[in-house]
N, C-alpha and C positions, 0 to 999 in steps of 0.2 A: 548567465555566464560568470563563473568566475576568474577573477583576473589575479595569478599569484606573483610573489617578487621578483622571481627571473622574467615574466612579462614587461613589467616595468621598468627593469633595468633591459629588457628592448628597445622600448619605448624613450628610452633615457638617450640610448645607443643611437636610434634610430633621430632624434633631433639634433643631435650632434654629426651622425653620418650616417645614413640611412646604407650604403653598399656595406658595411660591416655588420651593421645588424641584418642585413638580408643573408650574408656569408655564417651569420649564428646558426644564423634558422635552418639554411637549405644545404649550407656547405659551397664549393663549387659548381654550380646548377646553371642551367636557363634563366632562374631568376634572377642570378648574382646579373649574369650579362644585361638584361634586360635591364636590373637597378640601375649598372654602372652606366648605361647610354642612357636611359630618362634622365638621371641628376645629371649630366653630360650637357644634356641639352635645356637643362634647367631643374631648379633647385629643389621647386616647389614636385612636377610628375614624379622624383626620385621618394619623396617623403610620402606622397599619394600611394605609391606602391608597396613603400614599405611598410607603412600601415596596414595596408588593406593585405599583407602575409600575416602579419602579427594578429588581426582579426580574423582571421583561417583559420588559423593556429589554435586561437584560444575558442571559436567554436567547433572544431573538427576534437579538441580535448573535454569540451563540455556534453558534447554527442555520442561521442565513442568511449571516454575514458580517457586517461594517462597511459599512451603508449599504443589505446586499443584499433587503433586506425591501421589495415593492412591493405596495400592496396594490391586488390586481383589481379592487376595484371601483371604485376613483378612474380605473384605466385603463382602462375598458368605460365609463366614462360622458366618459372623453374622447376614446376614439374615435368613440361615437355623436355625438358634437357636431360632432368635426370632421367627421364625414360628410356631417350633415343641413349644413354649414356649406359641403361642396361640391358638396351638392346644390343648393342656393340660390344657389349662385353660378355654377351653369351653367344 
């Protein structure tokens, strides 16, 4: 696994506040909510998690590439849209 300098400056993020470096990575998600009630309820399962995204991260990049992770389901539920979107239009 390599580990590059926007990692670290997660990592950096995440010892200092772990819901902001989860809000890097995922954006607005499930995981942000999930970060903010763990550190919520204690310091330590907030920093547990957000490491353990940043270790996702950097091997779903090491497996697949930079960028090359897609996930099927977002693309099968946009091909059935555009489908049903050219079925209704003809």
């Amino acid at each position: 696994m390599i580990v590059t300098g926007g990692d670290i400056c997660l990592i950096l993020v995440t010892i200092l506040l772990p819901p902001l470096a989860v809000f890097f990575m995922t954006g607005c998600s499930a995981d942000l909510c999930i970060n903010i009630l763990l550190t919520l309820l204690g310091y330590i399962p907030g920093h547990i998690h957000a490491f353990w995204l940043i270790y996702r991260r950097i091997k779903a990049r090491s497996r697949y590439g930079e960028g090359g992770y897609v996930c099927k389901c977002i693309e099968l539920m946009h091909s059935i849209h555009f489908e049903y979107l050219i079925v209704f239009c003809i």
